[in-house]
N, C-alpha and C positions, 0 to 999 in steps of 0.2 A: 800261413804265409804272413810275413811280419811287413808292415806299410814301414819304410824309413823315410825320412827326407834329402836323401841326400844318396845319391844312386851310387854305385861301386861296380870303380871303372879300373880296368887293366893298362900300366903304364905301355907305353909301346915296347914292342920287341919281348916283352913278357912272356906272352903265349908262347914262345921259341923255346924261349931257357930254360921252360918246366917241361923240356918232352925227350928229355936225357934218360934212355934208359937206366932201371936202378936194378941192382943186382938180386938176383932171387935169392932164399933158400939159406939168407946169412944166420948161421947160426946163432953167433952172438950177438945180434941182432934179436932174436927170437928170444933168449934166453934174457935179456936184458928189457924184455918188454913183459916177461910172462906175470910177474908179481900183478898187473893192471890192468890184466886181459879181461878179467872180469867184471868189471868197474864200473857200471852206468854211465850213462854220457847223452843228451839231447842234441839231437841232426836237425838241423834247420835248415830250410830252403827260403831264403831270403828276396823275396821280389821288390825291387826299390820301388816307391811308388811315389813319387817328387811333387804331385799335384791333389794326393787324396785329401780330404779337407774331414773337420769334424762331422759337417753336415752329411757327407757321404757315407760317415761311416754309421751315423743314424740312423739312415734309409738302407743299411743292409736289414733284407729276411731272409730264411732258409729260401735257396732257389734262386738266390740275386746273382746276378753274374756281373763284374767288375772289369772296363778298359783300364788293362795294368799300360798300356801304350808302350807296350814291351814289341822288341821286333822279332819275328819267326826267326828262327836259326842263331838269334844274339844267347851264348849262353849264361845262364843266372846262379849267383854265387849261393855255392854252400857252405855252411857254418857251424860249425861244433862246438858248443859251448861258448858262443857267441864267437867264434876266433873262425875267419877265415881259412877252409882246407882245401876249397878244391871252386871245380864250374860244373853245372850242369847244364841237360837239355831236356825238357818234357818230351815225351813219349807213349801214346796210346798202348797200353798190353792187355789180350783178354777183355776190353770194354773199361778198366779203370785207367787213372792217371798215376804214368811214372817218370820216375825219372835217371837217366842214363847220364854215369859218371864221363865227362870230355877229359877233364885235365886235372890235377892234382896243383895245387899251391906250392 
C-alpha cells in the first residue's frame, strides 16, 4: 500500500457512467489486444493516507497496524502502472486479505 498525500476522490455522478454495460466476446477487440496479453504490468492498491508523517513511518515493525482513517464500505482506488483502472473493496477470504473489484474507471 502506497501512503499519498493527497486522497483520490470520485467526481459526482461518476459512479453512474461507469456501470454501462460493455459488450462481451468482441472479437476485434480480443484480436487487437492479443500482441500485449503477455506483458507484465504492477496492480496497485492505492490507500490515501493524508496525515501519515515521516515519524510514522519510522515507528513502522513487522506486526504494526496503521489507522489508514479510511471509512468501512468507501471503496479504494486501483492502479496499474501508476494510472487509475478501477475501485475496490477489502474482503476477508479463507483467513487472508483480498480484495473484490466494485467498478471499473
Amino acid at each position: 500500500m502506497a501512503a499519498q498525500a493527497q486522497a483520490i476522490e470520485r467526481p459526482p455522478g461518476e459512479a453512474e457512467a461507469h456501470k454501462q454495460p460493455r459488450p462481451e466476446g468482441d472479437a476485434l477487440a480480443e484480436e487487437r489486444w492479443r500482441p500485449v496479453l503477455g506483458l507484465g504490468c504492477e496492480l496497485t492498491v492505492d490507500l490515501p493516507m493524508p496525515n501519515f508523517k515521516i515519524a510514522d513511518l519510522l515507528k513502522l515493525r513487522p506486526g504494526s497496524v496503521i489507522d489508514a482513517h479510511w471509512r468501512v464500505g468507501r471503496d479504494v482506488p486501483l492502479c496499474l502502472n501508476a494510472t487509475l483502472i478501477g475501485w475496490i473493496e477489502f474482503e476477508a477470504v479463507a483467513g487472508t486479505l483480498a480484495v473484490r473489484l466494485t467498478e471499473l474507471a
